[in-house]
C-alpha positions in Angstrom: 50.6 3.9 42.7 53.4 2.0 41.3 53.1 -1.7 40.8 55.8 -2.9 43.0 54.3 -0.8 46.0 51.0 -2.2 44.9 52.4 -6.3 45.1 53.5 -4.9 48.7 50.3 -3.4 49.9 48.7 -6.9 48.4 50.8 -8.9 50.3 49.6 -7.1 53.3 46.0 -7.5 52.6 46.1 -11.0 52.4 46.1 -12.9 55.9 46.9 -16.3 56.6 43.7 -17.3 58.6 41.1 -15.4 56.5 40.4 -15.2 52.7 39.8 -12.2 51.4 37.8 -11.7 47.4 39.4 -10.5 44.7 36.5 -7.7 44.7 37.6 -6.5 48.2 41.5 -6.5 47.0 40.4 -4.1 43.9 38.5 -1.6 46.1 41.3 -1.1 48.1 44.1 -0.8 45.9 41.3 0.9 43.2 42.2 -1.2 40.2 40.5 -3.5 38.2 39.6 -7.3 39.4 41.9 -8.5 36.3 45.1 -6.8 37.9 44.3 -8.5 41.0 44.1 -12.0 39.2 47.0 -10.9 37.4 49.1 -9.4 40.2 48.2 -12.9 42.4 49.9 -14.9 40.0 53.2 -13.0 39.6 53.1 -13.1 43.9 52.6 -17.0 43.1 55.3 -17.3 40.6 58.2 -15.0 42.7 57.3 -17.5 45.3 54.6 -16.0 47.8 52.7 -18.7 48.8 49.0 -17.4 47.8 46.4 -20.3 48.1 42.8 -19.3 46.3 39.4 -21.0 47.3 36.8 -20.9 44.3 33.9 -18.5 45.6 36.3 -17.6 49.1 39.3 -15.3 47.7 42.6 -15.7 48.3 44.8 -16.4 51.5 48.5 -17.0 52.5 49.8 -20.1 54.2 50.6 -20.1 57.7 54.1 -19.3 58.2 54.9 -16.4 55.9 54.3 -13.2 57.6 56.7 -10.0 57.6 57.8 -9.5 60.5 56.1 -7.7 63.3 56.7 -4.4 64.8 57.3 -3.8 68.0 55.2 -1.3 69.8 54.1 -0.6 72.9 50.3 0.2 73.5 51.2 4.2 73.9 52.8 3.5 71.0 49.7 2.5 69.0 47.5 4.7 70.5 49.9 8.1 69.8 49.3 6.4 66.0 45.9 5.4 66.3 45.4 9.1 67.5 47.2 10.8 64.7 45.5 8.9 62.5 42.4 9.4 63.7 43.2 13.2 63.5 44.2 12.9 59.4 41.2 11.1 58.9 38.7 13.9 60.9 40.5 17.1 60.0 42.5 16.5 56.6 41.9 15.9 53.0 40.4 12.9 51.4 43.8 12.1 50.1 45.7 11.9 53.1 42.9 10.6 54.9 42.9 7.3 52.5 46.2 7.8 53.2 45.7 7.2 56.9 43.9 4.0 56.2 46.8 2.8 54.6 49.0 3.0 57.4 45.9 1.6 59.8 46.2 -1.5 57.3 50.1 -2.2 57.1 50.4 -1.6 61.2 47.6 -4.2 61.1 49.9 -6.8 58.9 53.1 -6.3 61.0 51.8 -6.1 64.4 51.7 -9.2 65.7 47.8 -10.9 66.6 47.9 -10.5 70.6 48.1 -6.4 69.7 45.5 -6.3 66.8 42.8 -5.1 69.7 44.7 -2.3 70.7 43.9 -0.8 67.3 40.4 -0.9 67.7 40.2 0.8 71.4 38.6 4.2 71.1 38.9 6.1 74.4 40.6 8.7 72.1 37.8 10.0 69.9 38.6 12.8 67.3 35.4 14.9 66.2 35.3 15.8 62.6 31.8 17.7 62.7 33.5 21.5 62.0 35.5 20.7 59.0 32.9 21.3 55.7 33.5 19.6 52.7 34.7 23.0 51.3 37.3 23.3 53.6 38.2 19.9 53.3 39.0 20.3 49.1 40.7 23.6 49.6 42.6 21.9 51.8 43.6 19.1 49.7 43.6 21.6 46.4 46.8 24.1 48.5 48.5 20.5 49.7 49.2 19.6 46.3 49.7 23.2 45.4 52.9 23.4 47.9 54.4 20.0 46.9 54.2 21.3 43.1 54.9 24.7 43.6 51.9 25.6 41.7 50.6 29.1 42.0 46.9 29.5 43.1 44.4 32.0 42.3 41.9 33.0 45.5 39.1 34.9 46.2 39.5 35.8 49.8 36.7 37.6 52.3 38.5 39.3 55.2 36.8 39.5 58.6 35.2 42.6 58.0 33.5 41.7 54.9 35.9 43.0 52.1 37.0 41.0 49.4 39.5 40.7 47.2 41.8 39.1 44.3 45.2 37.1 45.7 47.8 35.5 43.5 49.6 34.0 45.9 52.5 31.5 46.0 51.8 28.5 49.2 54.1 27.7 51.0 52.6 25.7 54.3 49.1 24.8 56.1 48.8 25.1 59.5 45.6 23.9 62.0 45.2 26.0 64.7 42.7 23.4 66.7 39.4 24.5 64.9 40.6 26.6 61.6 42.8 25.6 58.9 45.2 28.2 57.7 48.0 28.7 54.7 50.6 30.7 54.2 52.6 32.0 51.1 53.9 35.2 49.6 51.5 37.5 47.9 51.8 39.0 45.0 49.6 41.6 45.3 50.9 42.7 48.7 54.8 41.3 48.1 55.1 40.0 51.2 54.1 37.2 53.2 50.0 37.0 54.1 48.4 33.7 55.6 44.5 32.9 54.9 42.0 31.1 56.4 41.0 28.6 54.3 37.0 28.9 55.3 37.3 32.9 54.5 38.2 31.7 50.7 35.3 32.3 48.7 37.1 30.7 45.3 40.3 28.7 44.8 42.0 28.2 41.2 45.2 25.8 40.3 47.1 28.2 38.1 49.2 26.9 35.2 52.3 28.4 36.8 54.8 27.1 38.9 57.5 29.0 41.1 60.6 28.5 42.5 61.5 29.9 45.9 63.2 33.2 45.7 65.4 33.8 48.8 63.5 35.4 51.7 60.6 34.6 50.5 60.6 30.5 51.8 58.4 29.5 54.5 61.6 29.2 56.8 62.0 32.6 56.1 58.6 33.3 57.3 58.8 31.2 60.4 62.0 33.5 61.7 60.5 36.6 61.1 57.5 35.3 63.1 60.0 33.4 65.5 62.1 37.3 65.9 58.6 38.7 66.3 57.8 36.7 69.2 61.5 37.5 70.9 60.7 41.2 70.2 57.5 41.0 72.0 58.7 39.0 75.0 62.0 41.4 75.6 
């Protein structure tokens, strides 16, 4: 995280009615207690006004709060429910990710709409995603984003197994399964896998670049002329 995004997410932690310890601040930003002591006093100096309390934590004075968003409550709730989604059926990464956003909705919204993001008539299961699953998935996210190459050992439906060097391109969830696609190597076309079917996932050293009709736009049109094709 770079430091100025980190002085931002500290000024949201920080509330004007509630301290809140230096010890909290470094677990959620995952740094060291010295950067928050550190980090406080450069908020103090550009002129955030930060009050401390020995053995409370730290607190902002009334009066200086970014301003508030506004939402309606079907708003919140189509977040709340997104999130709630990331957090049951995505990777770690973007589920602390989806804390994040729970936290700087919280800092903007204004007091009268803080229960709103509590309410849980929309509950989001998370029982059938394993903790297999869940790594593969984060291991093909950050795979896509660097165009990184990746290694799998992939069980079909009937049992038979077999080597892919494949080149990912998108994950999609279908409702109960996660699956990805990308162009195979071994097949040289375009294959999508379930990721519970994978038996074994490397990170090649290799990157790619996207050859031309071989993008995951190019996929989506030949499955979009597919569809046309079967409907006439």
């Amino acid at each position: 995280m770079r430091r100025a995004d980190r002085l931002f997410r500290l000024v949201q932690l920080l509330r004007p009615n509630s301290d809140v310890t230096a010890k909290t601040l470094a677990e959620k930003l995952e740094v060291s207690e010295r950067t928050i002591y550190r980090d406080i006093q450069d908020l103090s100096i550009s002129g955030v006004p930060v009050v401390s309390e020995a053995g409370r934590g730290y607190r902002l004075l009334p009066g200086f709060q970014l301003p508030p968003l506004m939402f309606d409550k079907e708003e919140i709730a189509s977040l709340i429910l997104g999130i709630r989604m990331i957090r049951a059926w995505a990777d770690k990464d973007l589920a602390k990710a989806a804390e994040r956003t729970v936290e700087k909705i919280q800092a903007v919204l204004p007091s009268r709409m803080h229960d709103e993001l509590e309410k849980e008539q929309l509950l989001v299961p998370a029982f059938h995603l394993t903790k297999a699953v869940q790594n593969r998935l984060g291991d093909i996210r950050h795979a896509i984003e660097a165009s990184q190459y990746i290694q799998i050992l992939y069980q079909r439906e009937d049992g038979k197994q077999s080597e892919r060097k494949v080149q990912p391109l998108g994950l999609f969830y279908w409702g109960a399964k996660w699956t990805f696609v990308g162009w195979c190597e071994l097949r040289d076309d375009f294959r999508h896998f379930r990721l519970d079917r994978i038996i074994e996932l490397s990170l090649l050293k290799m990157t790619f670049k996207v050859r031309a009709g071989r993008s995951l736009q190019d996929y989506l049109s030949t499955v979009r002329c597919q569809e046309a094709d079967h409907i006439s």
